[in-house]
C-alpha positions as CSV (number, residue, x, y, z in Angstrom):
1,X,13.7,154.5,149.1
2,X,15.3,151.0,146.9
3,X,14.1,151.2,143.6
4,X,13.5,148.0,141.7
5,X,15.0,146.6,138.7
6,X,12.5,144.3,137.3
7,X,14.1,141.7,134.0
8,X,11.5,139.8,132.0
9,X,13.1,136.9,129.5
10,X,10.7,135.7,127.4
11,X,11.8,132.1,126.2
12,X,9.8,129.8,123.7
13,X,9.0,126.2,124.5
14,X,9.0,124.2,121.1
15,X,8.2,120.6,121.0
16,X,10.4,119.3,118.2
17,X,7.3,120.0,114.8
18,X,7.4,123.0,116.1
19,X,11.3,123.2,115.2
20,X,12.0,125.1,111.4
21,X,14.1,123.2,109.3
22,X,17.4,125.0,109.7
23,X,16.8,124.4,113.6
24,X,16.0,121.0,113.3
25,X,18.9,120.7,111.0
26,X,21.4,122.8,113.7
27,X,19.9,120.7,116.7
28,X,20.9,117.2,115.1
29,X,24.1,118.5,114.2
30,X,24.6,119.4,117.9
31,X,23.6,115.8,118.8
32,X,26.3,114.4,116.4
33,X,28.5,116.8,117.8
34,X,27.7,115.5,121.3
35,X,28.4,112.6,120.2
36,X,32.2,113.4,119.4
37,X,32.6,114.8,122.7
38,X,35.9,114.0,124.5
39,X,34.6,113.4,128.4
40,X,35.9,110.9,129.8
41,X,35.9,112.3,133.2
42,X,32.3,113.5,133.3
43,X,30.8,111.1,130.6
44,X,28.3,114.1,130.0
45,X,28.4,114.7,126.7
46,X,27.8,118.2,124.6
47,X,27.5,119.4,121.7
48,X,27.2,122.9,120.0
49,X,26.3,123.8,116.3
50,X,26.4,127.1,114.9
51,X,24.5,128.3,111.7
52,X,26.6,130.6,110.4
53,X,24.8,133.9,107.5
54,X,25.6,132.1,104.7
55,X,24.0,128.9,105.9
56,X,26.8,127.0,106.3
57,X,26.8,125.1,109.8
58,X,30.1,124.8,112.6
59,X,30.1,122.3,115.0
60,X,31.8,122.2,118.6
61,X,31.6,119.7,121.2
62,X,33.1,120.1,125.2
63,X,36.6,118.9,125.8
64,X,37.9,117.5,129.0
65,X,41.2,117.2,130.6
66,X,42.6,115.4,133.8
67,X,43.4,119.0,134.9
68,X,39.9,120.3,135.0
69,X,40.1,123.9,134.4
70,X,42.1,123.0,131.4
71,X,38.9,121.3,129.5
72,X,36.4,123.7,127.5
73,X,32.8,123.6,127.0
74,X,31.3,122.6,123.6
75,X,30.3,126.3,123.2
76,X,33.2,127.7,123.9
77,X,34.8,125.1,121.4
78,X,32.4,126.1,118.7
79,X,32.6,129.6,118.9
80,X,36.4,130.4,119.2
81,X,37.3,127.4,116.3
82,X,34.7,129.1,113.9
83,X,35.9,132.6,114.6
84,X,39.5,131.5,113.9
85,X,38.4,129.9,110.7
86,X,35.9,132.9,109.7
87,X,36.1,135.9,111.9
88,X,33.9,137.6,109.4
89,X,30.8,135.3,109.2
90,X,28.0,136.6,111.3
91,X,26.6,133.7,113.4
92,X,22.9,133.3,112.9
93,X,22.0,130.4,115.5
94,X,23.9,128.6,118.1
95,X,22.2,125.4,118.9
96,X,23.2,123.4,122.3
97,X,22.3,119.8,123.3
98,X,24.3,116.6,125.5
99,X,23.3,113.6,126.5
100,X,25.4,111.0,129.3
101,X,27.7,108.4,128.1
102,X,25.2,105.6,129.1
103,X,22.1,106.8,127.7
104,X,21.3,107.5,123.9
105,X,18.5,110.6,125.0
106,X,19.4,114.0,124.8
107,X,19.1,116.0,127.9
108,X,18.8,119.7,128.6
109,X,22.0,121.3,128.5
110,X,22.4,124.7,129.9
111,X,25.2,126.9,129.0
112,X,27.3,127.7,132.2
113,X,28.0,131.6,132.7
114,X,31.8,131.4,131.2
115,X,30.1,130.2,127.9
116,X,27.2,132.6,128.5
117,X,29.7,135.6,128.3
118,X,31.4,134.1,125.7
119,X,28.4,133.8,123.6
120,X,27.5,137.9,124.7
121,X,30.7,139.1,123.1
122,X,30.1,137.6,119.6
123,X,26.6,139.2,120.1
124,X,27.9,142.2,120.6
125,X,30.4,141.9,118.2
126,X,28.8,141.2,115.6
127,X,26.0,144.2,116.4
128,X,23.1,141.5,115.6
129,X,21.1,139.1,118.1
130,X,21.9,135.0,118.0
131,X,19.1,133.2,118.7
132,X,20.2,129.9,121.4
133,X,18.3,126.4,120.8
134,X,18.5,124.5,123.7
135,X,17.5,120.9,124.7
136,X,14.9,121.2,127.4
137,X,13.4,118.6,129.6
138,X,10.4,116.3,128.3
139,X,11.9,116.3,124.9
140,X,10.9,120.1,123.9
141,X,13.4,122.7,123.5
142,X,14.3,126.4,124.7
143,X,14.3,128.9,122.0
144,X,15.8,132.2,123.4
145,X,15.9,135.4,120.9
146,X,19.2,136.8,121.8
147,X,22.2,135.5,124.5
148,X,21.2,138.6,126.0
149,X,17.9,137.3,127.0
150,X,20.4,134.9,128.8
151,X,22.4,137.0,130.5
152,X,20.7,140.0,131.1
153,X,22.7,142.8,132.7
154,X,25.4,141.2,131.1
155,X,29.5,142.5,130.7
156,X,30.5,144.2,127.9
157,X,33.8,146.5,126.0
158,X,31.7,148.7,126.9
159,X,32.1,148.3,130.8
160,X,35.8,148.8,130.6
């Protein structure tokens, strides 16, 4: 007999009133940080914010490179620069938008499973849940509860 494992994610479509203000806040700082994206290869451009507990915001955006495994994702970018700077400052919201070179509209921007696990080990790290705002199509956005909810069954210290 195969028993099942059955994972529910719950995720909230917002159209942008719906947005508070410290996501609406984090969201346009993730479009001006898509904005200062280096892609010259791709010409897809994204940006990350991260609201950080004392309210203070961090901003990333996804770095290229002629050698392509060399280039890093704007979450990745966010994440690992604000840790450096404060490795103590619990991350409250991490906030993800791009938008291509020859448009000026945002698009949905998914992060890719590298940044995914990334994102899951500063959750766990940090003991607390980060809520993910993400662009989503039609001009509405994704609001997950945790990184877990994205990456369920997900890798941890605690697999080692």
């Amino acid at each position: 007999m195969v028993n099942k494992l059955n994972i529910n994610i719950s995720v909230d479509v917002l159209a942008p009133g719906e947005l508070s203000e410290q996501e609406l806040k984090a969201m346009q700082l993730a479009q001006q940080a898509a904005n200062d994206a280096y892609a010259p290869y791709s010409n897809f451009l994204v940006g990350a914010a991260l609201v950080l507990e004392d309210g203070s915001m961090f901003k990333g955006s996804n770095q290229e490179n002629a050698a392509y495994p060399s280039g890093l994702c704007a979450e990745r970018t966010a994440l690992f620069a604000c840790s450096a700077q404060y490795p103590d400052k619990k991350i409250k919201m991490l906030a993800v938008t791009a938008r291509r070179r020859s448009e000026s509209e945002h698009v949905p921007a998914m992060p890719c499973g590298a940044c995914r696990q990334v994102m899951a080990e500063y959750e766990h790290k940090q003991q607390e849940p980060i809520p993910v705002l993400l662009q989503a199509p039609d001009k509405k956005f994704y609001r997950f509860k945790s990184v877990a909810d994205m990456l369920p069954l997900l890798f941890t210290k605690d697999n080692l």
